[in-house]
C-alpha positions in Angstrom: -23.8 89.2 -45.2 -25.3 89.3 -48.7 -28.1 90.3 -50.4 -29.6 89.5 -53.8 -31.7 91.3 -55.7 -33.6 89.6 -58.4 -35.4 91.8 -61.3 -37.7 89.9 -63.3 -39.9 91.1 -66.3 -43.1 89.1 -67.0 -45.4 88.4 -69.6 -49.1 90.4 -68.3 -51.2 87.0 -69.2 -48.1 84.8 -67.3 -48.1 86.9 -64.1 -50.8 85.1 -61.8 -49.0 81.9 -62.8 -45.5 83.0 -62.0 -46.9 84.7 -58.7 -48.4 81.4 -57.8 -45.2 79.6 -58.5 -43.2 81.6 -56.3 -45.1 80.8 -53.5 -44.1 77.4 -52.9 -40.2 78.4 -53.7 -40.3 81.3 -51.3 -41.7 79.3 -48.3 -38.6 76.3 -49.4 -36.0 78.8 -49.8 -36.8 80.2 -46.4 -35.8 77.0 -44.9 -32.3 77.0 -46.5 -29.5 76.9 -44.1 -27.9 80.5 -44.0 -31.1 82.5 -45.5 -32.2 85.2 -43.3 -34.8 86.9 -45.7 -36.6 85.7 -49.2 -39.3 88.2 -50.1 -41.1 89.1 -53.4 -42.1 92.8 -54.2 -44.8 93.9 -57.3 -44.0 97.4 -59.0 -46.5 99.8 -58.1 -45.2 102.1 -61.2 -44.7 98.7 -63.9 -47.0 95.6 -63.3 -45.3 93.3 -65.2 -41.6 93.6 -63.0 -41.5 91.5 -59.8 -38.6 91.9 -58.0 -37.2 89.4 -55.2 -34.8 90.2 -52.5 -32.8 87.9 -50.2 -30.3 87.9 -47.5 -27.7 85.8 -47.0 -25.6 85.0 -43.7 -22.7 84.8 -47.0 -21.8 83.6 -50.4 -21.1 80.2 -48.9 -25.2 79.4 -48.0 -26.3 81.2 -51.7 -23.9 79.2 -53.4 -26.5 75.6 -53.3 -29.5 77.7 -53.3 -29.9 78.2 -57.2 -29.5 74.1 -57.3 -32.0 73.6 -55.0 -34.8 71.4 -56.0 -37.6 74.1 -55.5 -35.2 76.8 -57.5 -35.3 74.6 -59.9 -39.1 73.8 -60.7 -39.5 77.7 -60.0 -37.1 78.2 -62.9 -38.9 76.1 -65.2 -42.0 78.2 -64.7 -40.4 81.3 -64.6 -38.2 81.0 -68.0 -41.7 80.6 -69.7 -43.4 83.3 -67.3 -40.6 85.8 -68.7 -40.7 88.7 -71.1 -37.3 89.5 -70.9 -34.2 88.3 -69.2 -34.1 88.7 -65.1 -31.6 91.1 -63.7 -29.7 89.6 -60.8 -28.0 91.9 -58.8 -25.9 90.2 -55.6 -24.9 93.2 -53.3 -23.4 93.9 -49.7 -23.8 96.7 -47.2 -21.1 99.5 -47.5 -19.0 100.6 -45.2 -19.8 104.1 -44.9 -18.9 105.8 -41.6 -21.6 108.4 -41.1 -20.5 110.2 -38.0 
């Protein structure tokens, strides 16, 4: 299992419109063979950072999803939506015995 955690930075007048955008590639991407989770989070501290987190069954079912059709259009809107580059973080759970 994977997860991926997407940090992204907007533009205070852009963030209704990226918000908005997101909606439709949330409910596609939770369709995707192999997703278990796609949610998207607002800073309480920092308004302008949205941050999206996904789980993966693995690498193998991420790997199409940033070609996907819906990723795509969601891109378009979000490279304009941006105030700084996103921060994509893919992580897995560690393996920490806790007895």
């Amino acid at each position: 299992m994977i997860y991926v955690v997407a940090t992204l930075t907007v533009k205070q007048e852009a963030r209704a419109e990226l918000i908005a955008a997101a909606k439709q590639s949330i409910a596609e991407t939770r369709k995707e063979p192999g997703n278990i989770s796609y949610d998207m989070y607002e800073s309480v501290t920092e308004p302008t950072r949205i941050v999206f987190v996904e789980q993966w069954e693995n690498a193998e079912a991420l790997a199409p999803h940033g070609k996907s059709d819906h990723m795509r259009a969601f891109g378009r809107v979000a490279v304009k939506c941006m105030s700084a580059p996103p921060r994509i973080e893919v992580i897995t759970p560690a393996k920490v015995d806790v007895r």
